[in-house]
C-alpha positions in Angstrom: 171.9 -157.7 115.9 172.4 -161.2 114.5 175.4 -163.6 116.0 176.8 -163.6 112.3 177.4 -160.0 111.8 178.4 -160.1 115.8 181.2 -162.4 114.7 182.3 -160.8 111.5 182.8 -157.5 113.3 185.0 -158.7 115.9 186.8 -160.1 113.3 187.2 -156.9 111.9 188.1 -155.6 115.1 191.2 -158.4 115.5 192.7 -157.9 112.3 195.8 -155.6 112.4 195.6 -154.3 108.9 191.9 -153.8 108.3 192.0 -151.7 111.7 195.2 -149.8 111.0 194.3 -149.0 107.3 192.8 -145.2 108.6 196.2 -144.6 110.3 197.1 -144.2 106.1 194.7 -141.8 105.4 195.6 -139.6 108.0 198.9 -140.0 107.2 198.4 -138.8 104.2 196.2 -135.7 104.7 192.9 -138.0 103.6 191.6 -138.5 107.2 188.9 -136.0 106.3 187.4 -138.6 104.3 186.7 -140.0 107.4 184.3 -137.4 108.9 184.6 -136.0 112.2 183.6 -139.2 113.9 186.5 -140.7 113.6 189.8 -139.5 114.6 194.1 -140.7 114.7 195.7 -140.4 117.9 199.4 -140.4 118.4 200.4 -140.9 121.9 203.5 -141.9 122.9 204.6 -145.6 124.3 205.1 -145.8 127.9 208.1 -148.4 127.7 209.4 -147.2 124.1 209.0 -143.3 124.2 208.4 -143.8 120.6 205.1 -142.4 118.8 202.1 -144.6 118.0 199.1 -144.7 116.6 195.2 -145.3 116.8 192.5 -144.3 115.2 189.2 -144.2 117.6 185.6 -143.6 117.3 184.6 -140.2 119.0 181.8 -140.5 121.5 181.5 -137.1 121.8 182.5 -133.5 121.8 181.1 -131.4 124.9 182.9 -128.2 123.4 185.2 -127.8 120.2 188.2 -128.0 122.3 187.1 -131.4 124.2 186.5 -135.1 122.8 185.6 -138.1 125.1 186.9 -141.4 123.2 186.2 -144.8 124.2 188.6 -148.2 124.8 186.0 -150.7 123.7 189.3 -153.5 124.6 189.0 -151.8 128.4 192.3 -150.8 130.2 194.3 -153.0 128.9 194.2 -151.3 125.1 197.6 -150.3 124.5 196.9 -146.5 123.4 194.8 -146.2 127.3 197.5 -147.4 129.2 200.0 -145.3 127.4 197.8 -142.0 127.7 197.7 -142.8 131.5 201.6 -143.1 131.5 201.9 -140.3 129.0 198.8 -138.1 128.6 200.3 -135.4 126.5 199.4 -136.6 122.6 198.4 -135.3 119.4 195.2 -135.4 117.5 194.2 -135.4 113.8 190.1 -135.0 113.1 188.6 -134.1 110.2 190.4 -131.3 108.3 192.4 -130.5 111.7 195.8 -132.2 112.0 198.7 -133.1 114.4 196.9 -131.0 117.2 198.5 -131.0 120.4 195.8 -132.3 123.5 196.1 -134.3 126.6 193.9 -137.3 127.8 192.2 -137.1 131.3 191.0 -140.7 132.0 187.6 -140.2 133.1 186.3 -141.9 136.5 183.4 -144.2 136.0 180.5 -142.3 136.4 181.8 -139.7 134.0 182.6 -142.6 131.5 178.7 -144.2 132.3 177.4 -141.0 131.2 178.7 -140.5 128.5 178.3 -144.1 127.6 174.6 -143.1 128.1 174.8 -140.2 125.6 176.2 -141.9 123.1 173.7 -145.1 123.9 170.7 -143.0 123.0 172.4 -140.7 120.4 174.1 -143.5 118.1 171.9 -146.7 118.9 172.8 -148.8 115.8 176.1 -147.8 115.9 176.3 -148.7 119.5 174.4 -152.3 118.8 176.8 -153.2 116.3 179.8 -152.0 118.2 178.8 -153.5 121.0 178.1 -156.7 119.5 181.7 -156.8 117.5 183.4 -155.8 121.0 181.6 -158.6 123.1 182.6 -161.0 120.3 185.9 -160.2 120.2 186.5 -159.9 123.9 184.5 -163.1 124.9 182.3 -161.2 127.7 179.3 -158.6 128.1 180.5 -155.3 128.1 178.9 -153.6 130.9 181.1 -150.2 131.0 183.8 -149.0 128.8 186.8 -146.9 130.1 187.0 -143.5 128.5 189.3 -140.7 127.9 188.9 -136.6 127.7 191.2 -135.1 125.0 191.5 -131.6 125.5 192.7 -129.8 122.1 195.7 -127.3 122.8 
């Protein structure tokens, strides 16, 4: 992956708007648009107690109940540190909306595996996210902190 487009997608990663625009769709009942490899998350905020929002890249689903997400920022995302305050949330993917779930963080050899999975399953994707997140964060990424959602 070239420096260029390394840069450019870390960009894209930083601005507010550009990565909040699917929170819209969703919003709106469009999110299906979006596939099933992307989903909005509303969790609640651990000082606030108000909802927010995310929308994440799903890693993968081990059953149709279950979906392992990924922080690419680490621990310090705002959306992981509120799930591990609060892990009760909702989840909207695909034609499926506002469905109750709960986050498990996963321990690190859980999240390594399925790091792994993803690794070999999505390799472009993973080159160019990879690249954007190192760009954006200003270090290698060696492991990425994940979370479990289990679908009520």
């Amino acid at each position: 992956m070239s420096r260029l487009t390394d840069v450019i997608g870390a960009r894209a990663l930083r601005n507010r708007r550009l990565v909040r625009a699917p929170i819209w769709l969703f919003r709106h009942g469009l999110g299906w648009l979006l596939g099933t490899r992307i989903l909005m998350l509303e969790h609640v905020g651990r000082t606030s107690g108000l909802p927010r929002y995310v929308c994440l890249e799903v890693v993968e689903r081990p059953s149709p109940t279950t979906i392992v997400i990924v922080s690419g920022f680490g621990t310090s995302a705002q959306w992981y540190r509120n799930l591990r305050a609060h892990p009760g949330c909702r989840v909207s993917v695909g034609r499926r909306r506002d469905v109750p779930a709960r986050g498990r963080l996963l321990p690190d050899a859980e999240a390594a595996a399925a790091l792994d999975r993803y690794r070999e399953a999505h390799p472009r994707a993973w080159r160019q996210l990879r690249g954007a997140i190192e760009a954006a964060v200003g270090h290698p990424v060696q492991g990425l902190p994940m979370v479990e959602l289990t679908l009520a």
